[in-house]
C-alpha positions in Angstrom: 219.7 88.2 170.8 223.1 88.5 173.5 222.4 85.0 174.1 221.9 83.5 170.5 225.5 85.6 169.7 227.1 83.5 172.5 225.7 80.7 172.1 227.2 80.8 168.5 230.0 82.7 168.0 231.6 84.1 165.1 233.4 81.5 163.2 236.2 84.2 162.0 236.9 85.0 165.5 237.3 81.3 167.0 239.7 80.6 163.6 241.4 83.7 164.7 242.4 83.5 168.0 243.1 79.7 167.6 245.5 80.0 164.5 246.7 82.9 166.6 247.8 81.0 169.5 248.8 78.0 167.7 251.0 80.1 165.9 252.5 81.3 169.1 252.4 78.0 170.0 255.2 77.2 167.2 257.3 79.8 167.3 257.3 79.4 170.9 258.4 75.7 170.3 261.3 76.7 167.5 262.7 79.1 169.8 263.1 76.8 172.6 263.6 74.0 170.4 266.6 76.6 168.9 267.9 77.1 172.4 268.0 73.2 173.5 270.0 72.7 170.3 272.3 76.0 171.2 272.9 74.9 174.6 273.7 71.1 173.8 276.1 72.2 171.1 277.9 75.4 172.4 279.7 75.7 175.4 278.3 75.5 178.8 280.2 78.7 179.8 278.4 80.7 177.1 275.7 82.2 179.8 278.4 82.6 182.7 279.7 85.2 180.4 278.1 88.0 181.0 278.0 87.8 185.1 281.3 87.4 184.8 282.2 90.5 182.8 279.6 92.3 185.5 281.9 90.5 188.7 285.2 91.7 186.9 284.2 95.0 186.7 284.0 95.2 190.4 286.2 92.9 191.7 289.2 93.2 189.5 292.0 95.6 190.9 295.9 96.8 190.1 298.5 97.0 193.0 300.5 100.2 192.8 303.3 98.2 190.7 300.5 97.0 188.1 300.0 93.5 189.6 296.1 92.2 188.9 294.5 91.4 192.0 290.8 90.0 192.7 288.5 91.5 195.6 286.5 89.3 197.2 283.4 91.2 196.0 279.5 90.6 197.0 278.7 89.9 193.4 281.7 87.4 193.1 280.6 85.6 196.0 277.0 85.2 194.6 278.5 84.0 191.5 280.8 81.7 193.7 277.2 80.1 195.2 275.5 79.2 191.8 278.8 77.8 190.4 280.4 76.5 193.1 283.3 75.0 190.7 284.3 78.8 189.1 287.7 79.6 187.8 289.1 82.2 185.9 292.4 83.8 184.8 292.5 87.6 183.8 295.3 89.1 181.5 296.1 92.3 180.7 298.1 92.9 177.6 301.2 93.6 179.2 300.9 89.3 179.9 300.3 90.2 183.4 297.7 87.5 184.9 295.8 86.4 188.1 293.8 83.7 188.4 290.7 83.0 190.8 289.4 79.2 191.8 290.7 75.7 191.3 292.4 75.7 187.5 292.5 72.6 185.7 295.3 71.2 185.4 295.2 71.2 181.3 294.5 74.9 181.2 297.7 75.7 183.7 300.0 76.2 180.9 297.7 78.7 178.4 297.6 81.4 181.1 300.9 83.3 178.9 299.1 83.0 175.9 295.4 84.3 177.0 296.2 87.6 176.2 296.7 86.4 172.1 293.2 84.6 172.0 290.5 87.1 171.4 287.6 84.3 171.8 287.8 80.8 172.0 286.1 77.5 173.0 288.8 75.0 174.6 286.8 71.2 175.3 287.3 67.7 173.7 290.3 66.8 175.0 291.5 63.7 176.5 293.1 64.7 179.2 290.6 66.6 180.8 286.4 66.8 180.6 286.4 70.6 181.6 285.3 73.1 179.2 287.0 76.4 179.1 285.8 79.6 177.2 288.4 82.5 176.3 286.7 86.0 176.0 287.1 90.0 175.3 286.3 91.8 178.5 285.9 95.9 179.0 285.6 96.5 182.5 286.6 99.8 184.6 290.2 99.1 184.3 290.8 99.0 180.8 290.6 95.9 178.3 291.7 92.3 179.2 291.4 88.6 177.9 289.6 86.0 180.5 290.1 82.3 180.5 287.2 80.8 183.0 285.1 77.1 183.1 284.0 75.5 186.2 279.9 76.0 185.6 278.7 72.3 184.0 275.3 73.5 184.1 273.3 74.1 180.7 270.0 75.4 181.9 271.9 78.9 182.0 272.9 78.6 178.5 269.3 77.9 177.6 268.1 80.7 179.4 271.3 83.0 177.8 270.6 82.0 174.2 266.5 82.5 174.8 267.4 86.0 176.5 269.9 87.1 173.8 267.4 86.0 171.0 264.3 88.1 172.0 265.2 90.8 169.3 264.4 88.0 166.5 261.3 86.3 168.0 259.6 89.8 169.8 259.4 91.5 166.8 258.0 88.3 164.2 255.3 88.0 166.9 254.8 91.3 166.7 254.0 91.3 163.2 252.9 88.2 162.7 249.8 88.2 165.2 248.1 91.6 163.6 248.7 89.9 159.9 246.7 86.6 161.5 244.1 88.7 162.9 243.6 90.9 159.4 244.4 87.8 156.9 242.0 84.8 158.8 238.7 87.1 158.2 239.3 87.5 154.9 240.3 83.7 154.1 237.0 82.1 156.2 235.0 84.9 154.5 236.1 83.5 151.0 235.7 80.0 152.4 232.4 80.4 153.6 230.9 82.3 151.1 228.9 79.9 149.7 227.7 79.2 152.5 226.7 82.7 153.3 224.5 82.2 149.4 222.8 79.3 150.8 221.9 80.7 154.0 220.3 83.6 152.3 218.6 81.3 150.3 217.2 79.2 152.7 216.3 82.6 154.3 214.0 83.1 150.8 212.3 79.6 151.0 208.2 80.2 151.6 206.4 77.4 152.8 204.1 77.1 149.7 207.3 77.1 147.0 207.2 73.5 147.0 210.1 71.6 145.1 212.8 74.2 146.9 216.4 73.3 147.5 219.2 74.4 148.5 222.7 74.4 146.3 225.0 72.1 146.9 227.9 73.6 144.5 230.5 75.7 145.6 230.5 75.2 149.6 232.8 73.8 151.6 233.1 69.3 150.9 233.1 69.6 154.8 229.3 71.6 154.9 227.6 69.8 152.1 226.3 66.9 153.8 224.3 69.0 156.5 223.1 71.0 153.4 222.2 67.5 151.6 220.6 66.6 154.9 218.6 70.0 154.8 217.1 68.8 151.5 216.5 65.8 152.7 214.2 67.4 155.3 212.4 69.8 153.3 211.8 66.6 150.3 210.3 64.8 153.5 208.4 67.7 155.0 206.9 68.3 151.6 205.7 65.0 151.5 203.7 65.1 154.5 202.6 68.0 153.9 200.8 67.0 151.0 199.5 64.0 152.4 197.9 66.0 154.9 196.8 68.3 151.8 195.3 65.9 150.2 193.8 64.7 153.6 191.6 67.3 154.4 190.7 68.3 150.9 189.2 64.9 150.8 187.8 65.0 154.2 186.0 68.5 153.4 184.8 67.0 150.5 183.3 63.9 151.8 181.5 66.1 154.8 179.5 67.6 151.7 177.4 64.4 151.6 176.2 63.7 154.9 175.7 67.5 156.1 173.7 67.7 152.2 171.7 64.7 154.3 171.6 66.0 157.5 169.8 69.5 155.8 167.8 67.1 154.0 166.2 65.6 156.6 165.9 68.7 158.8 163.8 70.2 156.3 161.1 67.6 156.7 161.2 68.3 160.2 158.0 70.5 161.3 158.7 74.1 162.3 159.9 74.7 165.9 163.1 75.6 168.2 164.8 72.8 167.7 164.7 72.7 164.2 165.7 75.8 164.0 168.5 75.0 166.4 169.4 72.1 164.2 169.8 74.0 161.1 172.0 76.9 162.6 174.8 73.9 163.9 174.4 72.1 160.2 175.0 75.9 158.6 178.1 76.3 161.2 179.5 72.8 160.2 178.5 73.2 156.3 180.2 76.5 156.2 183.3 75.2 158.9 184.0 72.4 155.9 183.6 75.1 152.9 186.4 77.3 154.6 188.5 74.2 155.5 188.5 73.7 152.0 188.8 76.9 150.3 191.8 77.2 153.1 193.5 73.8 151.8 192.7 75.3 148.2 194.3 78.4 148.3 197.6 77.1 149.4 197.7 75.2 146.2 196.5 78.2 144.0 197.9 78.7 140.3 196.0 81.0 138.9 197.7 84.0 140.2 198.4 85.8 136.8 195.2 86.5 135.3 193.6 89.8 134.4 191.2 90.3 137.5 189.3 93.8 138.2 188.7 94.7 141.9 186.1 96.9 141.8 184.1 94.2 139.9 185.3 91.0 142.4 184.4 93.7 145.4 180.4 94.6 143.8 179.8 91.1 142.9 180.6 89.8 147.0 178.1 92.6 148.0 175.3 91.9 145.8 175.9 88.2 146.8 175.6 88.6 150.1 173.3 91.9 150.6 170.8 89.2 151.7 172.4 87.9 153.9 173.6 91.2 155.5 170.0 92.0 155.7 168.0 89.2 156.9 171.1 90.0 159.8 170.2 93.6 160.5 172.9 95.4 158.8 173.0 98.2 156.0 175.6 97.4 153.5 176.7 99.4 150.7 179.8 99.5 148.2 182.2 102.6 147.9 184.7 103.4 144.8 186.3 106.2 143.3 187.7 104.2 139.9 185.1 102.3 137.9 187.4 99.5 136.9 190.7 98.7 138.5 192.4 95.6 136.7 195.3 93.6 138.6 196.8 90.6 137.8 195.4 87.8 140.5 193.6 84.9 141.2 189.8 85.2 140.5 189.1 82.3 142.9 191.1 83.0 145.7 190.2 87.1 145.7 186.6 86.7 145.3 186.6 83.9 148.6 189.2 86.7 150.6 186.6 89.4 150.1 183.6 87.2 150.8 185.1 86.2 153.9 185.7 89.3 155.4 182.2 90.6 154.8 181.2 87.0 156.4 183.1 87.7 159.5 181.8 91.7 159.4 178.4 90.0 159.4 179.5 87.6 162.6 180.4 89.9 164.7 179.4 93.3 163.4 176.6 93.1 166.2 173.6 92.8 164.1 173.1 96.4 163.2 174.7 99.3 161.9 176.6 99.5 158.5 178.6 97.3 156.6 180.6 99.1 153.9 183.0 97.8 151.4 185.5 100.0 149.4 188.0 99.7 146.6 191.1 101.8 146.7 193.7 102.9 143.8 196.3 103.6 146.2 199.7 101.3 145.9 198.6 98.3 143.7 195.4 97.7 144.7 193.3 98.1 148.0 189.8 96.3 149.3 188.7 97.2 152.6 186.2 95.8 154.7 184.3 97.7 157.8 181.7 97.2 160.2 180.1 99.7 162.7 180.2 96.3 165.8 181.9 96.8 169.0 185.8 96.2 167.9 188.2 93.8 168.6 190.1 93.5 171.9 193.3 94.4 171.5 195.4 91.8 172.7 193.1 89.6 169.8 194.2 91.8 166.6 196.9 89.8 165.0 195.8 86.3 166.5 192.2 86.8 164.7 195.0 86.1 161.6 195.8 82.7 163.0 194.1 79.3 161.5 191.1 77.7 163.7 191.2 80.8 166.7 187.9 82.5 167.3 187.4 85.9 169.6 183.9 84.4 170.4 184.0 80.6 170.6 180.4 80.3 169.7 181.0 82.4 166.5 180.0 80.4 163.5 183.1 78.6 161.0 186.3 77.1 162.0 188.2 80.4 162.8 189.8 80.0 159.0 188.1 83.2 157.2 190.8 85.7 158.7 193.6 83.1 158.0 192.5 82.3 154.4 192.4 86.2 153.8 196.2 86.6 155.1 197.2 83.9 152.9 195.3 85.5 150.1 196.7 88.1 150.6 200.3 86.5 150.5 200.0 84.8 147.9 199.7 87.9 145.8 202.4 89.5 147.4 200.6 91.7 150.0 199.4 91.8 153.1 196.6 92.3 155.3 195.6 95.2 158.1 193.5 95.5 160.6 192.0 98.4 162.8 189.6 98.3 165.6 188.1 100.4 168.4 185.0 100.4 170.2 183.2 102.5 167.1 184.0 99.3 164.5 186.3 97.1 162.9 188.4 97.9 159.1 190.0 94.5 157.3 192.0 95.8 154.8 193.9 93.5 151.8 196.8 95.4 149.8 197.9 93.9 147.1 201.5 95.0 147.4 203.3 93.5 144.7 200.6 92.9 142.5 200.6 94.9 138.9 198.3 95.6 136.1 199.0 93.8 132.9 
């Protein structure tokens, strides 16, 4: 069962985790697709910004007379290595400044007015293709406005802008993911519910309900044609199988003639072994071709809904074949607690069912004890068939049910009595029992589903 689940998984699941991830897949790709824009239009300086605020912080000092001055700080000299062009000038708002790396000559002159620009982005002019950014800084020493360029490089802006966006995209994946996971079972459920109706219906399709087919409206355009297809099977199945119907019923038939000829001319044989011999293997064939074609009979049976009276069908297949029992070396007898017991059924096909397990009682009851057959109320109808013989092994119980298999192979028929009986049975809506030990076998036939009128 482990295997067959992994070996198909759940559809739901697989929609799941794939719209999942290709939803990750797109936000992941407007983000980034955000920040390439971001960092193509803004300024290049926008993700020295912060490391420079953090380098200020320790590397900015005040002389005793309130001159600026800049220490040549660890971080400041890591910064220095990734942008090895940096420049800034610091000012205070008293317009006192200092200044750090190689300024442009266009940005010279705005060092007295820094400290009036809160923000700013300075690029675009002719005279120069440096970019400058002006910013608000807090560091340890108070307030101050900081003028600084020199880092051409973009990939930090990228990485800035995709750092500095997290609160927006953290939190839709966050929501969005759990809604996928909840909202995609729901919407393949309602997609695939028709499919879910025809499975169940296939499910409900017996072999004898010729002319089944599966519905076509109301699944998905892209599952119809294997459902057409599935027709398309069971129409061709159908077909052959009443070919080969009509094939054996017609063979059975024909073997009448020349086994009627073969007895014939036995019986003008003079008495002895081998004519004895002779009419035993013409009995075994004549019977093998009577249960081929009650077999082949019964799976076309109609007559299912007439009034029909066990206890009757039951004394009427003991009388018949008391004689028989007899000339065997078995007692038979008839058991019932109801005189009359009317069911609706076929009075073909239940007659033959009974008959054949008092047949098969006779075969291999082991030529002597008792052969009793009983009627029971109990459910919808019971018949029950048992011998006093030696049992059936176990590991042949439920195969005896199979067509053509014999526990003996010399046993007389074409191992169909059992099998007609289970599709008697069946066909009615019941089933069929069996229990054996060493002190006899019991066939029993319920008619489950079968009701009186």
């Amino acid at each position: 069962m482990a295997k067959a689940q992994y070996a198909n998984p759940s559809l739901w699941w697989r929609l799941s985790w794939q719209l999942s991830l290709v939803f990750v897949a797109v936000v992941a790709a407007v983000i980034v697709g955000l920040c390439v824009y971001g960092a193509m239009i803004l300024s290049p300086n926008v993700g020295t910004e912060d490391k420079l605020t953090a380098v200020l912080d320790e590397a900015l000092g005040r002389e005793a007379d309130g001159r600026l001055v800049i220490i040549d700080s660890p971080r400041l000299r890591s910064l220095k290595a990734e942008a090895e062009r940096l420049w800034f000038i610091v000012a205070d708002q008293d317009g006192r400044t200092v200044s750090y790396g190689a300024i442009p000559e266009a940005y010279r002159g705005l060092a007295d007015y820094i400290r009036l620009i809160k923000e700013g982005d300075i690029r675009g002019a002719r005279e120069t293709e440096e970019s400058a950014s002006i910013d608000a800084i807090e560091t340890r020493l108070g307030a101050f406005r900081v003028m600084y360029g020199g880092n051409p490089s973009r990939s930090s802006t990228f990485l800035t802008m995709l750092i500095e966006t997290y609160p927006i995209y953290i939190p839709l994946l966050a929501v969005a993911l759990p809604a996928v996971f909840l909202a995609v079972p729901r919407i393949v459920g309602r997609a695939l519910r028709g499919i879910s109706d025809v499975a169940r219906e296939a499910a409900e399709i017996e072999p004898l309900r010729q002319g089944a087919r599966l519905p076509v409206n109301g699944i998905p355009r892209e599952v119809s044609p294997l459902v057409t297809a599935f027709n398309g099977a069971l129409e061709r199945l159908e077909t052959e199988f009443r070919k080969r119907q009509r094939f054996l019923i017609d063979a059975a038939h024909e073997l009448r003639t020349p086994i009627a000829i073969m007895q014939t001319r036995i019986d003008g044989m003079p008495d002895g072994r081998e004519r004895q011999r002779l009419l035993d293997d013409v009995a075994r064939l004549a019977e093998a071709a009577e249960q081929l074609l009650d077999f082949e009979r019964n799976d076309q049976a109609a007559d299912l809904d007439e009034i029909v009276d066990l206890v009757d069908i039951a004394r009427t297949v003991v009388a018949d074949l008391a004689p028989l029992a007899i000339t065997a070396g078995y007692q038979i007898c008839f058991q019932s607690k109801v005189e009359s017991l009317e069911r609706r059924g076929s009075p073909s096909a239940l007659p033959r069912a009974v008959s054949n397990l008092v047949r098969n009682a006779i075969d291999h009851g082991g030529n002597s004890g008792m052969i009793t057959v009983s009627v029971s109320a109990s459910g919808a109808g019971r018949i029950s068939v048992a011998d006093e013989g030696p049992g059936i092994p176990a590991e042949h119980r439920q195969l005896v049910f199979e067509p053509f298999y014999r526990v003996t192979p010399k046993s007389r028929g074409a191992g169909l009595g059992l099998s007609l009986v289970k599709q008697v049975a069946a066909n009615h809506g019941g089933g069929v029992s069996i229990e054996s030990s060493a002190a006899g076998t019991r066939v029993t036939i319920e008619l489950a589903s079968v009701r009186p009128a």
